[in-house]
C-alpha positions as CSV (number, residue, x, y, z in Angstrom):
1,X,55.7,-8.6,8.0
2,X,51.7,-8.9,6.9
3,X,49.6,-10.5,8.6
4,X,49.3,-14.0,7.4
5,X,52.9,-14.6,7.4
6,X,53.0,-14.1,11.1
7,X,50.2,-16.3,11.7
8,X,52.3,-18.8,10.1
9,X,55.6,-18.1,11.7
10,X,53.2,-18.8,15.3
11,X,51.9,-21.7,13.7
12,X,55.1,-23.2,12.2
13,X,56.5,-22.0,16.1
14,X,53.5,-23.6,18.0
15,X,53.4,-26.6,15.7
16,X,57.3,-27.9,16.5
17,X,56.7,-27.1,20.7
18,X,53.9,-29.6,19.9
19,X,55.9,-32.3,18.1
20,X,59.0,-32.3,20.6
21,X,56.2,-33.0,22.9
22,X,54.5,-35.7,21.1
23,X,58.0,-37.6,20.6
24,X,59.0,-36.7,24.5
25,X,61.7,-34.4,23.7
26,X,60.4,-31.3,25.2
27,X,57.4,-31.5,27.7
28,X,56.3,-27.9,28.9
29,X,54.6,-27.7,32.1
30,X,51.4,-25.7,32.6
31,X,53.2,-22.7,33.5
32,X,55.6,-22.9,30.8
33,X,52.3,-23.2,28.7
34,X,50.6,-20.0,30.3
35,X,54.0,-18.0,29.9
36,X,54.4,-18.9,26.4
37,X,50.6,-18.1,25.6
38,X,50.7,-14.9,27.9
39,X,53.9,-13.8,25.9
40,X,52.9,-14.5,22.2
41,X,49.7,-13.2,22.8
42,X,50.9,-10.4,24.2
43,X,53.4,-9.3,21.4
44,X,50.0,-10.5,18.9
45,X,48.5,-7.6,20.7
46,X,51.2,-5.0,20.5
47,X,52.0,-6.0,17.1
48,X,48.6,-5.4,15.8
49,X,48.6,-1.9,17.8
50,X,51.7,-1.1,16.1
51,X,50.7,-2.0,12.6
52,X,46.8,-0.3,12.7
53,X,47.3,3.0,15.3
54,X,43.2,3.0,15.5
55,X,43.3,-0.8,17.1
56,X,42.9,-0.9,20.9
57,X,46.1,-3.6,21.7
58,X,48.3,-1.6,24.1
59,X,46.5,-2.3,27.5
60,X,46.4,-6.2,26.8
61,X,49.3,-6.7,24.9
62,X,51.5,-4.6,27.6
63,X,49.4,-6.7,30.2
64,X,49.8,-9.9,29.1
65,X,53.4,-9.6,28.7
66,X,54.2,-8.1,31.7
67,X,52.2,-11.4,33.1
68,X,53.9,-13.3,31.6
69,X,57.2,-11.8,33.1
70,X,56.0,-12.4,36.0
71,X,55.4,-16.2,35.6
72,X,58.5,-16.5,34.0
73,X,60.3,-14.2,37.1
74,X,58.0,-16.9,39.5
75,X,59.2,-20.5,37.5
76,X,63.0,-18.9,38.1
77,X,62.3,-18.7,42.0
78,X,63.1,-15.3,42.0
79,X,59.3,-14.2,42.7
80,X,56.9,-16.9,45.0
81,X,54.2,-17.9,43.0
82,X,51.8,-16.9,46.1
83,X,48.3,-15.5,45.6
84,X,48.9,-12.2,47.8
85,X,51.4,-11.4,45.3
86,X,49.6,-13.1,42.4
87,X,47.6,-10.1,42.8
88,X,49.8,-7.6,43.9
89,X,51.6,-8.5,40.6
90,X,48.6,-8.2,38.1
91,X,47.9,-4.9,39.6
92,X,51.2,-4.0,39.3
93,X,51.1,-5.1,35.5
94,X,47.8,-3.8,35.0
95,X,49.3,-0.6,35.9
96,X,52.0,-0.5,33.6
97,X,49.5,-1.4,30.9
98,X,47.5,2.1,31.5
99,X,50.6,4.0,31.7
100,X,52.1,2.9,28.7
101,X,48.5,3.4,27.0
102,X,48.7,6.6,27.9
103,X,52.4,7.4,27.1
104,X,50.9,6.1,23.6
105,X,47.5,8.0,23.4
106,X,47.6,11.1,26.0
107,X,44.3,11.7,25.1
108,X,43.0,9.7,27.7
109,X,43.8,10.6,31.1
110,X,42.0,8.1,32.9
111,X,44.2,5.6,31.7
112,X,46.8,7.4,33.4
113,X,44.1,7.7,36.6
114,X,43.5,4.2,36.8
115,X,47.4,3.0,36.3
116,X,48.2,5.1,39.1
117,X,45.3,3.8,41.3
118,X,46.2,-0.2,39.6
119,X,49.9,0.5,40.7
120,X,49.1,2.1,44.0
121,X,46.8,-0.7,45.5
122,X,49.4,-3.7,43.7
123,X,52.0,-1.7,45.3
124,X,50.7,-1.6,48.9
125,X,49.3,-5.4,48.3
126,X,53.3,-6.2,47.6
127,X,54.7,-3.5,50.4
128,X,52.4,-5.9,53.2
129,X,53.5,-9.3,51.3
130,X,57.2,-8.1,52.2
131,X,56.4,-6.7,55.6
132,X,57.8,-3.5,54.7
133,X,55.0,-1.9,56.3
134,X,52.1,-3.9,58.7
135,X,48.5,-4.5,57.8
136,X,47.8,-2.5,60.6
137,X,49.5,0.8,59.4
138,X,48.3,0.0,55.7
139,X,44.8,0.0,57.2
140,X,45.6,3.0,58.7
141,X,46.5,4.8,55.6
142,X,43.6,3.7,53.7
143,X,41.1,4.3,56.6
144,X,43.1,8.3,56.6
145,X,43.3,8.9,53.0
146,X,41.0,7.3,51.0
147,X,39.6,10.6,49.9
148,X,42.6,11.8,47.6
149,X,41.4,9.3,45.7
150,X,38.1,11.3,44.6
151,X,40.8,14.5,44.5
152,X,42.4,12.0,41.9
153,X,39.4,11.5,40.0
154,X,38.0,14.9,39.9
155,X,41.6,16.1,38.6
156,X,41.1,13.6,36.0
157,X,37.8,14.7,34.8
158,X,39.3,18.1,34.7
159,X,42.4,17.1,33.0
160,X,40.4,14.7,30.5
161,X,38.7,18.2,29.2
162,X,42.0,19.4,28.1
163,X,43.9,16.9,26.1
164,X,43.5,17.3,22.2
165,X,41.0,14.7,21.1
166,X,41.9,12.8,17.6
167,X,40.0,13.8,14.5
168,X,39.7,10.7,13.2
169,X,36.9,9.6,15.8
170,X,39.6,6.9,17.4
């Protein structure tokens, strides 16, 4: 599908969401507005990385959908809609945005890096919202390990040297 017919298939699709609203048929509420806009743009972001390889839409298009996931996942009461893990979750889809970047380019090793940093600091944000572990130990194992994060980084630096780098400059 080019791109103008998809632009239309959104527009045809965004154009009916606003005329069952206009005649009171369908009314979407500001979340069902952010998880609609967080999934289409989303898949408008893939899409485009799918269709030109050299275009940079993996990190926000995984991101955005995985947000929008998560909003969707929060309206269904199966995840609070909280701000502790608001941001536990956009770290955690952050995360998965870096990995899957570099599943798709392993060129770049600091995407992986960062996705595992993301996913480790959404992942202890959600491990204290759940009291699996208490603020006290989690300040604990910060306080006691914060420098395997440089180890991280210097590995990365390292490992960055040795994946193949694309010839055509992208």
């Amino acid at each position: 599908m080019n791109g103008s017919r998809f632009s239309g298939i959104v527009l045809i699709i965004i154009g009916f969401i606003l005329l069952l609203n206009q005649f009171n048929i369908y009314n979407p509420a500001r979340i069902d507005a952010a998880i609609f806009i967080c999934l289409l743009a989303g898949i408008i972001f893939l899409r485009k990385s799918l269709i030109q390889p050299g275009h940079n839409g993996i990190i926000p298009g995984v991101f955005l959908i995985f947000t929008g996931l998560w909003l969707f996942a929060s309206k269904l009461d199966y995840i609070p809609l909280d701000d502790a893990i608001g941001i536990g979750m956009l770290f955690c889809a952050l995360s998965a945005a870096l990995i899957v970047s570099f599943i798709f380019r392993p060129q770049k090793a600091f995407h992986l890096l960062f996705g595992l940093l993301a996913g480790t600091f959404g992942g202890l944000i959600l491990i204290t919202y759940y009291r699996y572990i208490t603020i006290w130990k989690l300040e604990y194992i910060i306080e006691t390990y914060w420098p395997v994060v440089l180890i991280l980084f210097g590995i990365a630096l390292l490992a960055d040297k040795y994946f193949p780098k694309p010839k055509n400059g992208h």
